[in-house]
Wavefront OBJ file of the C-alpha trace (Angstrom):
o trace
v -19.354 -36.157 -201.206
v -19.186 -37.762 -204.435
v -20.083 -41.732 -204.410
v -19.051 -43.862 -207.462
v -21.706 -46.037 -209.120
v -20.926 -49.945 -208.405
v -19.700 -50.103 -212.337
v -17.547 -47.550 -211.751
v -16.058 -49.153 -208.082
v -16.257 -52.619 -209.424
v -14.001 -51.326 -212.727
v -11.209 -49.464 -210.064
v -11.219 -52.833 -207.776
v -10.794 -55.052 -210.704
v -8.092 -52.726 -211.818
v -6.274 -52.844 -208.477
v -6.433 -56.953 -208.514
v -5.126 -56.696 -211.062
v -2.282 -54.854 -210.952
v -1.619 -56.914 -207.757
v -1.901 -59.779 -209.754
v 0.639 -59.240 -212.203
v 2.808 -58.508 -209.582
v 2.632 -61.943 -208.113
v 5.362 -63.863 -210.798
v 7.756 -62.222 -209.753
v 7.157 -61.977 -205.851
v 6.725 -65.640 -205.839
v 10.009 -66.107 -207.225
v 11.916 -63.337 -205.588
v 10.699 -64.345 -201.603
v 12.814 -61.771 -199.177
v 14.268 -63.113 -196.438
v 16.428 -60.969 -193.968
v 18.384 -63.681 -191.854
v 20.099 -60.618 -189.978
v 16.757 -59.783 -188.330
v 16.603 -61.394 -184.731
v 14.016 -63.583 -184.178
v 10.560 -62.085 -183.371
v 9.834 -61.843 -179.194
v 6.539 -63.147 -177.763
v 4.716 -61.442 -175.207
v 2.251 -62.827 -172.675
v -1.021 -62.030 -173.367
v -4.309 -61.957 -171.308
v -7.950 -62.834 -171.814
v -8.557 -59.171 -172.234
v -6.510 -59.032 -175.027
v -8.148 -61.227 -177.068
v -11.272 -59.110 -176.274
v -9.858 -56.141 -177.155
v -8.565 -57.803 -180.719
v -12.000 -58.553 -181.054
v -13.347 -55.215 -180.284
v -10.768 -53.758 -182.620
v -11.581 -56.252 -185.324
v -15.182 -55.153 -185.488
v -14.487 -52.086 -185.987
v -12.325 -52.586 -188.974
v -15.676 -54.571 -189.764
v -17.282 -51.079 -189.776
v -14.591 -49.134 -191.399
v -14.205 -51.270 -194.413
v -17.185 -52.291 -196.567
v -14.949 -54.117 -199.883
v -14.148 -56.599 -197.440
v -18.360 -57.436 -196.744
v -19.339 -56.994 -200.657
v -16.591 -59.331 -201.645
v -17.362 -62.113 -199.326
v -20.711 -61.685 -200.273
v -19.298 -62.665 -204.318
v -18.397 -65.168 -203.366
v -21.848 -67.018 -201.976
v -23.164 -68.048 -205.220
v -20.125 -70.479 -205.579
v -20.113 -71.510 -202.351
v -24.175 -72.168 -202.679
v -23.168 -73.951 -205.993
v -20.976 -76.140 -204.294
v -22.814 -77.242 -201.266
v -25.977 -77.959 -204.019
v -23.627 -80.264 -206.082
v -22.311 -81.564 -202.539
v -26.008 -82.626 -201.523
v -27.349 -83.766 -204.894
v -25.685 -86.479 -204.704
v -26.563 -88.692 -201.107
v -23.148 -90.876 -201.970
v -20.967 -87.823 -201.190
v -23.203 -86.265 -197.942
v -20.289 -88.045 -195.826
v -17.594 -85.136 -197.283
v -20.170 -82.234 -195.794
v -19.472 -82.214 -192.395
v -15.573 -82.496 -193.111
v -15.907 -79.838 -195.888
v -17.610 -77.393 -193.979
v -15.027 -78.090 -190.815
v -12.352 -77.823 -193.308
v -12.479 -74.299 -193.704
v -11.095 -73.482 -190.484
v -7.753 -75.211 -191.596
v -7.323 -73.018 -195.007
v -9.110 -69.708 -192.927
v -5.279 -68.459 -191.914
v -4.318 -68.957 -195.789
v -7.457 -67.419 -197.030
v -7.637 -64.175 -194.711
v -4.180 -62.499 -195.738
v -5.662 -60.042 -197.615
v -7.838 -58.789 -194.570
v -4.368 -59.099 -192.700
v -3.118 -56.582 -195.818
v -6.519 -54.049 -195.351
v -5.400 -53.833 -191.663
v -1.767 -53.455 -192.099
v -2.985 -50.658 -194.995
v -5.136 -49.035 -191.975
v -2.395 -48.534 -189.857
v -0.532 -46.902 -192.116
v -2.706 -44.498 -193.188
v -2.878 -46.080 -196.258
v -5.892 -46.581 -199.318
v -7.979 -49.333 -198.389
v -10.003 -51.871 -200.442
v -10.519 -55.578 -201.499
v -8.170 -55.185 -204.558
v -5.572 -52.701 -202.444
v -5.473 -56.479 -199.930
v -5.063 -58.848 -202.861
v -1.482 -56.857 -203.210
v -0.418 -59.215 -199.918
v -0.279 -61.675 -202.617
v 2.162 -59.789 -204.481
v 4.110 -58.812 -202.039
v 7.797 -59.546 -201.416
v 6.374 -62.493 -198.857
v 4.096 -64.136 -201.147
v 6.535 -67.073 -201.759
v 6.675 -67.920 -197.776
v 2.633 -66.938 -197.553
v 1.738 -69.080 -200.531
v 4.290 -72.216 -199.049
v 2.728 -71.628 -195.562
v -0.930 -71.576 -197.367
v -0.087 -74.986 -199.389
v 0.805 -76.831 -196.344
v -2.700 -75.967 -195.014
v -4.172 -77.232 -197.911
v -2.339 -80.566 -197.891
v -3.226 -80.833 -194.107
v -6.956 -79.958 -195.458
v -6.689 -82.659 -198.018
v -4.998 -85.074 -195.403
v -8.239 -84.409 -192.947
v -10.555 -85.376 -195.379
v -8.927 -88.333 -196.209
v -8.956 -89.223 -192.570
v -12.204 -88.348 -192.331
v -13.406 -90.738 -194.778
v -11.034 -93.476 -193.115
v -13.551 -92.532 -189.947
v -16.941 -92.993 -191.899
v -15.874 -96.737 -192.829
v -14.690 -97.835 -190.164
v -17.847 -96.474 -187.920
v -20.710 -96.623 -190.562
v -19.381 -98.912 -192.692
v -17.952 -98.345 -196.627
v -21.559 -98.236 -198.061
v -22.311 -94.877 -199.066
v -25.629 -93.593 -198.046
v -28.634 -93.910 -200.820
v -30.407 -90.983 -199.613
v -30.159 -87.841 -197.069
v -32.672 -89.458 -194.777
v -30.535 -93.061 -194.641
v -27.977 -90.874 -193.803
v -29.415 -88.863 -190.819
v -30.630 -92.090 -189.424
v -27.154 -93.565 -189.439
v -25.507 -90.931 -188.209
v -27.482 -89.218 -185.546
v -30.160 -92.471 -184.357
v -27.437 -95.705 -184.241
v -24.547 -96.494 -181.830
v -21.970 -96.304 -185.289
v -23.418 -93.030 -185.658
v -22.551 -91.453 -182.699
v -18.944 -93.371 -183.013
v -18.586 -91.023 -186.171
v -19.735 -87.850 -184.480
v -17.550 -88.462 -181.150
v -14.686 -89.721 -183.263
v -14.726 -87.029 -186.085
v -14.676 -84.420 -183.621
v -11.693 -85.560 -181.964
v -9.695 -85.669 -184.625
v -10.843 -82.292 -186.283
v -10.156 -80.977 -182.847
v -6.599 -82.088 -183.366
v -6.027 -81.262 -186.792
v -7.330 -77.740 -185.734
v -5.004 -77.537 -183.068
v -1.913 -78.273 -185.761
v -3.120 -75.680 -187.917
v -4.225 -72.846 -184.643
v -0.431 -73.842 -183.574
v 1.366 -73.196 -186.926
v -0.873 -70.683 -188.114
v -2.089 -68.650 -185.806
v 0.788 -66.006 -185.986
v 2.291 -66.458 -188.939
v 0.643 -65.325 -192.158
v 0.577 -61.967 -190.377
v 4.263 -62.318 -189.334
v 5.090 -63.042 -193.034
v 3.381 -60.254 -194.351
v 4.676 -57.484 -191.861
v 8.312 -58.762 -191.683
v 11.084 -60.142 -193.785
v 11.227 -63.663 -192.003
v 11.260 -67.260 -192.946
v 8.331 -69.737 -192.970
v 10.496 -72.171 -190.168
v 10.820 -68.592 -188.335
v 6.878 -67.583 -188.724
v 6.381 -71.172 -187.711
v 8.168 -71.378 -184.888
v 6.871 -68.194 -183.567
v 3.647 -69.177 -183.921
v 3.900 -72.250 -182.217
v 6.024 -70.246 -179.471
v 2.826 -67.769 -178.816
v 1.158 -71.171 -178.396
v 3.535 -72.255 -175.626
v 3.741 -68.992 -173.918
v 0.073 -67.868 -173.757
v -1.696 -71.732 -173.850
v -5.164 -70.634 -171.484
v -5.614 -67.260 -174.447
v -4.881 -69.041 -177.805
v -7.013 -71.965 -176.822
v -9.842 -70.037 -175.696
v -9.420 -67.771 -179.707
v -9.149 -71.248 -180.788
v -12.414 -72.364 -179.391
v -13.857 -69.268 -180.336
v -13.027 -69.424 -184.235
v -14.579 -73.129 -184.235
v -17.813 -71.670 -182.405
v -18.108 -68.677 -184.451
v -17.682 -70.324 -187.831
v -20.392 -72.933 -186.543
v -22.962 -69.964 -185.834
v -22.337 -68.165 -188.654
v -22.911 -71.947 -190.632
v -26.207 -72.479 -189.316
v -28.007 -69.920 -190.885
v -27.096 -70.984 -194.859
v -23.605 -70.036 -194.312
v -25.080 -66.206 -194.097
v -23.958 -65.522 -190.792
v -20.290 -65.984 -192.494
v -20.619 -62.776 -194.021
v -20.005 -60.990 -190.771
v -18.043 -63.815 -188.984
v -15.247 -64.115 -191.635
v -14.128 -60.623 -191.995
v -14.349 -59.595 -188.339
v -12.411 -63.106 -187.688
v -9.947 -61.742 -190.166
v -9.238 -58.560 -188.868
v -9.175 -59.241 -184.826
v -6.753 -62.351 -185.970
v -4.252 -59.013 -187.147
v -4.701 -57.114 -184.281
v -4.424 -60.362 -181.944
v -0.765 -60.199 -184.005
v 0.592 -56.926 -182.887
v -0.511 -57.634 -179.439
v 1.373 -60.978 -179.286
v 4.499 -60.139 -181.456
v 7.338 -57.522 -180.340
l 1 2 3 4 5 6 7 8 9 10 11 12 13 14 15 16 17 18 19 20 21 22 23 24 25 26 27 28 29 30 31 32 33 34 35 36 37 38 39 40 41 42 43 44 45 46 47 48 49 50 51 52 53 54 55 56 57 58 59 60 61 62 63 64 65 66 67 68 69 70 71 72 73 74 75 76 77 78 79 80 81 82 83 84 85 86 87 88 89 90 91 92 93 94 95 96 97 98 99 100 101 102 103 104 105 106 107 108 109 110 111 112 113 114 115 116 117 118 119 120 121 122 123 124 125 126 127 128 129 130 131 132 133 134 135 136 137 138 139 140 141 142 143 144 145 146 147 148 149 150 151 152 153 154 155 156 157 158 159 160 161 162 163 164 165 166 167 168 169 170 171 172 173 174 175 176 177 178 179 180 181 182 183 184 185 186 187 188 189 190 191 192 193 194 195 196 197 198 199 200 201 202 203 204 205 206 207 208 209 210 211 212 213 214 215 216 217 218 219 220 221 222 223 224 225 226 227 228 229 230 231 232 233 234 235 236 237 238 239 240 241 242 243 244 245 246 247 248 249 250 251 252 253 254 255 256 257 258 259 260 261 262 263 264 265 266 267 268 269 270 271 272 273 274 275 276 277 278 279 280 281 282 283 284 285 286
């Protein structure tokens, strides 16, 4: 079997971006929309289903290795960040929202593992730069609207957020990482931020699991609207509350554990996320 140096992999990947990426004017302009289709059905789902997406979503974890190498590029920037985050003990009050945050932008962020699956299914080539061509696809106008309401809903949570730390700790910015421990985890206002913080990310992660949850893969597999992706999404929601709670739940955990070890657990969590998310689609969707 012949195995292509990582120059030689890297060049074809690039290459395949790329192309995807040049692509992406004129998708983003051209959205296709069939308004003949009838609306996507909802089916009742079970607790064993969202095992079995799971199951299915590890091994498209096994199958596909782009997918691991590429999260892994993107570490340094990520440890970049979170240094230039913490060097500084006046912005340590954005880290805890920051790091939450990602589970609002996740849905946005994970249609080109949607893209790798749907390319599975078919029978189709399969790689990093082969997903980045769900950005260039006829849906990319309705994925990339969908993905910049996320990101104002990100940007709204961290302004809330913020609102939280003053009214709890007070508007004084912390002067160093230990003042801010104590305040936060050894004083009555600190435990106000904690209980209150959670709440609301709890609720702005419910918004986004409800809107979300179904439709970037929607969008990508079918010629439908954002208001239809939407509404489907939140439909699944109504119709299977006990199963999408309990992914729900399991997303926040997950991303928390793969967090605590210097964000490396991510590397596995993210991906596998990614790909059971699909599969939890085409068990959900008729």
């Amino acid at each position: 079997m012949w195995i292509r140096n990582p120059a030689e992999w890297g060049a074809v990947q690039l290459t395949a971006t790329g192309n995807a990426l040049r692509s992406f004017g004129h998708a983003l302009a051209n959205p296709v929309v069939d308004d003949s289709l009838a609306p996507p059905q909802v089916r009742r789902i079970s607790f064993d289903d969202l095992r079995d997406a799971l199951i299915k979503g590890l091994d498209d974890f096994g199958a596909f290795r782009d997918d691991v190498l590429f999260v892994c590029l993107l570490y340094p920037v990520a440890g970049i960040a979170l240094a230039l985050l913490t060097s500084n003990a006046e912005r340590l009050p954005l880290l805890f929202p920051l790091l939450s945050g990602f589970a609002l932008i996740g849905p946005f962020a994970a249609v080109w593992l949607y893209e790798m699956c749907r390319r599975r299914e078919r029978g189709e080539s399969v790689s990093w730069g082969e997903g980045f061509k769900a950005f260039a696809s006829p849906a990319a106008a309705s994925i990339f609207k969908l993905g910049l309401l996320l990101i104002v809903i990100f940007a709204l949570w961290l302004a809330v957020a913020l609102g939280i730390y003053a009214l709890t700790i007070g508007p004084d910015l912390p002067t160093s990482v230990s003042s801010f421990v104590n305040d936060v985890f050894t004083t009555r206002a600190g435990w106000a931020l904690i209980v209150f913080g959670v709440g609301v990310g709890s609720l702005f992660a419910l918004l986004v699991l409800s809107i979300s949850v179904i439709s970037f893969p929607l969008l990508l597999d079918r010629p439908v609207s954002v208001t239809t992706a939407m509404a489907t999404s939140i439909q699944a929601m109504r119709v299977n509350p006990g199963p999408m709670l309990a992914w729900g739940l399991f997303i926040a955990v997950s991303m928390l554990v793969g967090m605590i070890p210097v964000l490396i657990g991510l590397i596995v969590v993210l991906p596998v996320l990614g790909h059971a998310a699909w599969h939890l689609y085409r068990k959900i969707v008729v």
